[in-house]
C-alpha positions, 0 to 999 in steps of 0.5 A: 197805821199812820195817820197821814197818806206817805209817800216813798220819799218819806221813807228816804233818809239824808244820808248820801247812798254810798254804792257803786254807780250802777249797782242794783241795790239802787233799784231795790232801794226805791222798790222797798220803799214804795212798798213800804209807802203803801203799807200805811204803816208810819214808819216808826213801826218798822224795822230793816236788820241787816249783817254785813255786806254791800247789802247790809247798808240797807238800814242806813238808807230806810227812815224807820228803826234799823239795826247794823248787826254782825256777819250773818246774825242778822236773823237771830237779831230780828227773831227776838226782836220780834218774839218780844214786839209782835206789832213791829214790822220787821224786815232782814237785809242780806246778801248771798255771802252774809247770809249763806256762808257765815250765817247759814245756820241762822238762815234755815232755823228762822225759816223753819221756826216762821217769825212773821217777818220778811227776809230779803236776799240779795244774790249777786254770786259775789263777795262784793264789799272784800273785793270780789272772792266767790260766794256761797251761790257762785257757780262752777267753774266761776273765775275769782280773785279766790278761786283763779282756777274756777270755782269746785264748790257746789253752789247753794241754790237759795230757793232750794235751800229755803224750801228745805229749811221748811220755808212758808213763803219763798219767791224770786225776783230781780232787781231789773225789774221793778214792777214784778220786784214791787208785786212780789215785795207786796205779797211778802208783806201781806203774808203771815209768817217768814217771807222770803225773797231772793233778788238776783242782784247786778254788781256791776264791779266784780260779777257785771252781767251774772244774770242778764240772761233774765233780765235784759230784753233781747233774752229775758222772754225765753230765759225767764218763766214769771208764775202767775197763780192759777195760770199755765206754765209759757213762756217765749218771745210771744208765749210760743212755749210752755211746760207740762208734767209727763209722768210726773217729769216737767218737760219743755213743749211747743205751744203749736203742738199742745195747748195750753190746757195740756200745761202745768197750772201754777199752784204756789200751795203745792208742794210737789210742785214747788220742789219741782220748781226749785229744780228748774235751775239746774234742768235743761231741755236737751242741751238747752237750761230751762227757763228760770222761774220768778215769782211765788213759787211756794207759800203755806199758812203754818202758825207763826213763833211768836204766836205759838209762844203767846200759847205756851206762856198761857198754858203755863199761867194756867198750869203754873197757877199764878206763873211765878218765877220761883214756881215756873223754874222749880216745875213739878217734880222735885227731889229730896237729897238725904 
């Protein structure tokens, strides 16, 4: 822990931020290292990972350790980053294109496999840093510099795809928000496992406005469902609607026509639940979308890699006797050749 209170200007480096006027990643920025501020951790004990992108600069911009990785392995780098330096705070940077197209792979494995460590998306549905071609979360239909038809490929939901991968903590937030970004960052930290975290992301020179509908306040209360834990599912202007389970099936009520004790309760340690809440993106009541949620949508404690490594490398001294290396590799059974 450090040993003096820091500040978040303590977690700013010199260097100039080189992103476009406007962009997202400025608040992100200023978020993380608020939350990092009050961790209590010095510095030198965390690390930000990124691969290649807008996002990827992150590390740049971060006083703590910090590594520029190749595109989409930024997993793979703080999975043994980590499996060999359990006390270090580690954190990965990425974008929907890094992450999900060339390094999708890496993306499922760390979450089924729960590093404690922290993985940050930034889903803008672009390609920002080569100029605007579509990306692994474009949705149909979406006018590119790579797809000037629309866009056939059926988008990845990030959330969706996490929770598949078997993922311990998933969540969602934007970067419009710095309160809630802020609170959800936090809780990512305390967890321990893999935490991972979509930010809906403005870029505001190829996809200007993608998720304004949420963010902005003439739409964002009847767009956009903030979960609270232990709390009823509403959302609306002034709370006018909510959403309850009929049959198993979630469905969209008036709030003058139900209560809110007629509502689904938001329990992040619910599976089924949280499989549900991973659809709402593609549900719609009637002809209207449902709200999207942001927040903690699933999180479980499950034993970390790392500390189930420490196990076997135990077990191993005890079986293995001393544990040495030409004993460890000769194992137990061996053969003979005439």
């Amino acid at each position: 822990m450090a040993t003096e209170i820091l500040k978040s200007k303590d977690f700013a480096t010199d260097q100039d931020v080189r992103w476009c006027p406007g962009c997202g990643d400025y608040s992100i920025l200023k978020q993380v290292q608020q939350v990092m501020a009050d961790t209590g951790r010095d510095p030198q004990d965390i690390v930000f990972i990124s691969g290649i992108g807008c996002a990827a600069r992150f590390p740049y911009y971060m006083e703590t350790y910090g590594m520029h990785g190749i595109h989409g392995r930024a997993p793979a780098l703080a999975s043994g980053l980590k499996s060999v330096n359990k006390d270090l705070s580690v954190w990965v940077v990425t974008g929907d294109g890094d992450c999900l197209s060339i390094g999708g792979n890496h993306f499922i494995h760390l979450l089924r496999r729960n590093f404690d460590l922290n993985l940050l998306l930034f889903n803008n549905e672009i390609y920002g840093l080569t100029k605007g071609q579509y990306s692994p979360t474009s949705p149909l239909g979406r006018r590119t510099g790579s797809s000037p038809m629309g866009v056939i490929d059926t988008p990845f939901r990030p959330i969706e795809l996490a929770f598949g991968a078997k993922g311990t903590f998933i969540a969602r937030s934007m970067d419009r928000d710095p309160k809630h970004l802020r609170e959800v960052l936090q809780h990512a930290n305390d967890h321990k496992g893999t935490s991972f975290v979509e930010i809906y992301q403005n870029c505001n020179v190829f996809n200007d406005g993608a998720f304004f509908t949420f963010t902005e306040k003439a739409t964002k209360k009847q767009n956009a469902l903030f979960l609270i834990q232990g709390e009823p599912l509403v959302f609306g202007e002034h709370e006018e609607w909510g959403i309850r389970l009929n049959d198993l099936k979630p469905e969209v009520v008036s709030l003058e026509k139900y209560s809110k004790d007629d509502l689904w309760i938001h329990d992040a340690k619910d599976r089924f639940k949280a499989t549900v809440l991973c659809q709402f993106d593609d549900l719609k009541n009637g002809s209207t979308p449902f709200p999207r949620p942001f927040g903690i949508i699933y999180q479980e404690d499950r034993p970390t890699y790392e500390d189930q490594l420490d196990n076997l490398h135990e077990q191993a001294v005890v079986e293995k006797g001393s544990g040495k290396l030409d004993q460890l590799l000769a194992g137990s059974r061996v053969w003979g050749i005439k």
